[in-house]
Each structure stands twice: as C-alpha cells, then as structure tokens.
C-alpha positions in Angstrom: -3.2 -9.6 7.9 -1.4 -10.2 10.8 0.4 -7.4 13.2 3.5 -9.6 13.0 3.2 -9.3 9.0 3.0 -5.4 9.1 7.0 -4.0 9.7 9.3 -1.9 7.6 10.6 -5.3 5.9 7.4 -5.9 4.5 6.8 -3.1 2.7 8.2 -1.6 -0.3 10.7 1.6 -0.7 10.1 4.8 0.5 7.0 3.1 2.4 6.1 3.3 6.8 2.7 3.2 8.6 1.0 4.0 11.4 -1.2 3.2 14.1 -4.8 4.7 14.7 -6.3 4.3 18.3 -8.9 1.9 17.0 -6.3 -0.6 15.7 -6.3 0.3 12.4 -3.5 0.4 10.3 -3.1 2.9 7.6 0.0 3.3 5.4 2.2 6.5 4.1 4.0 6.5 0.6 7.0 9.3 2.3 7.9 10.0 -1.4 4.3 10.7 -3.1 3.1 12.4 0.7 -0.2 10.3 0.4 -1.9 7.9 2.8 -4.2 4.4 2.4 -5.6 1.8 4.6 -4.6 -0.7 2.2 -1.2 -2.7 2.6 0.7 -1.6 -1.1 1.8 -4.9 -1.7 -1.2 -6.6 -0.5 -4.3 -4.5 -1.3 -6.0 -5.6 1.8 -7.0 -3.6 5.0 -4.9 -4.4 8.2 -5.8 -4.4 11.8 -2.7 -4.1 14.6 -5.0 -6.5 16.8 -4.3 -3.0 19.7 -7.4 -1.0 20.6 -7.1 2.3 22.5 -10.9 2.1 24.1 -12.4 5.6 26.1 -13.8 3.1 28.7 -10.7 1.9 30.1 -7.6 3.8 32.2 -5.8 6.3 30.6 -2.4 4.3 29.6 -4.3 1.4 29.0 -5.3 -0.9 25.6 -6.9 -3.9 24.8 -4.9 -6.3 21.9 -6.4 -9.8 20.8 -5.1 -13.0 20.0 -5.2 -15.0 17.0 -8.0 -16.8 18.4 -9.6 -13.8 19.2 -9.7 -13.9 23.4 -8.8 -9.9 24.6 -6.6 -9.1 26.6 -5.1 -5.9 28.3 -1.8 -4.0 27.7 -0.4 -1.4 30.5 
C-alpha cells in the first residue's frame, strides 16, 4: 500500500497510526488500546516509503518513489 492510501479517511472508527523510524507503519485501535502492522481494512503490511537511517545527518530521511529511485528529505 501506498503512503498516499494510509490517512485517517482510510481507516475505520476509533482507528490512527503511526510512523516507526524505519518506515514502517503500524496501526492503533484507540478504543481496544492494541496495536498491528496490518492495515484493518486491508490485512496487508504498509510501508510510509520515509526511512530515518543512523548514517545520515541528524534531521535528515531518505523517502522513495514509486519507481523506487531514493531521495532525501531535510
């Protein structure tokens, strides 16, 4: 799934997510208190396309696009 696909309007009720530093996207059910990788309307794992890496400046990311070719974010 896309990062454009993942926002509030996609999900259902009493649904959010989050971001981890390696891109990955995990989701939060505010009403049960209990977390998955897994999009809940979906069932598939989501990526943001962002990547916080150690090696670069502190502030920095790398993000991809569709076609795979990285680029930076300040």
């Amino acid at each position: 799934m896309a990062a454009a696909a993942v926002g509030r309007d996609t999900l259902p009720e009493h649904w959010s997510y989050g971001v981890c530093r390696d891109g990955r996207v995990f989701f939060i059910n505010d009403q049960l208190r209990c977390t998955t990788w897994l999009h809940p309307r979906t069932g598939e794992p989501v990526n943001s396309g962002h990547m916080i890496r150690s090696d670069l400046p502190r502030g920095w990311e790398e993000g991809f696009t569709e076609e795979g070719a990285s680029y930076f974010i300040e």
